[in-house]
Residue, then its C-alpha position, 0 to 999 in steps of 0.5 A: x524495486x521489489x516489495x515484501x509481501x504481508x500475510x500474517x494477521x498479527x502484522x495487518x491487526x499492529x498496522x491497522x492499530x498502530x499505524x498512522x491512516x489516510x482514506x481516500x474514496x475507494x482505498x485506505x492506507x495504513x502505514x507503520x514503520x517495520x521494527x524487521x526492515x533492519x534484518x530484512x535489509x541484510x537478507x535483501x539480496x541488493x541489500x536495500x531497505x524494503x517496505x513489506x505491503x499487504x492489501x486486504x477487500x472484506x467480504x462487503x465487495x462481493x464474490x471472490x472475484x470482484x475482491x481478486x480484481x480489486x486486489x489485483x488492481x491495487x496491487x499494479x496502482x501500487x507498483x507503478x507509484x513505487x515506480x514513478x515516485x520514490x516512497x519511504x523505506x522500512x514501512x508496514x503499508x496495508x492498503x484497504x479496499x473500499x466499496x467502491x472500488x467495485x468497477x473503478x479503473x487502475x488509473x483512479x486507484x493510482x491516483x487514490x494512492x498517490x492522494x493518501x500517500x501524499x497525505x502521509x508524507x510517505x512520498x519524497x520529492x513532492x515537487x513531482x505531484x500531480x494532486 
């Protein structure tokens, strides 16, 4: 399924302040329910509740490139999760790369994820779990 994409900051900063956390070793997550899913929902052309995510690397991983990569990496261990496992609709999801996700592979991102995910209990149907 499709997910919106965060860019304003004023949507980062209310998730970072607002919102519940969950670190992991080389990720953290920031949820906060989306006062606009309603609104979304109607514009959404399957007319389905949607989660809006945006993923932030600070200036702490290195060049422009390793921060693309880590993006690029979260953001594909994101897509397989929303695939694999039915996550909760309407949320504000930040996903914070840490330092040492510098070199870290797609598969151990996923599994950082899903650990976080699983801790705030955005994930339905836990029985299929593997943590």
């Amino acid at each position: 399924m499709k997910y919106g994409v965060l860019t304003e900051n004023h949507l980062f900063s209310k998730t970072y302040s607002g919102g519940k956390r969950a670190s992991a070793r080389r990720v953290v997550l920031f949820i906060l329910e989306d006062r606009h899913a309603r609104l979304l929902k109607k514009r959404h052309p399957e007319k389905k509740m949607i989660n809006r995510v945006g993923i932030s690397a600070t200036k702490k991983l290195g060049s422009a490139v390793k921060r693309n990569r880590a993006k690029r990496i979260c953001r594909e261990a994101w897509r397989q999760i929303n695939e694999e496992y039915e996550i909760k609709k309407g949320l504000l999801v930040v996903i914070s790369c840490r330092e040492a996700i510098d070199g870290a592979k797609m598969q151990e991102v996923k599994r950082d994820l899903l650990y976080a995910a699983g801790k705030l209990g955005i994930i339905l149907g836990r029985e299929k779990l593997p943590c």
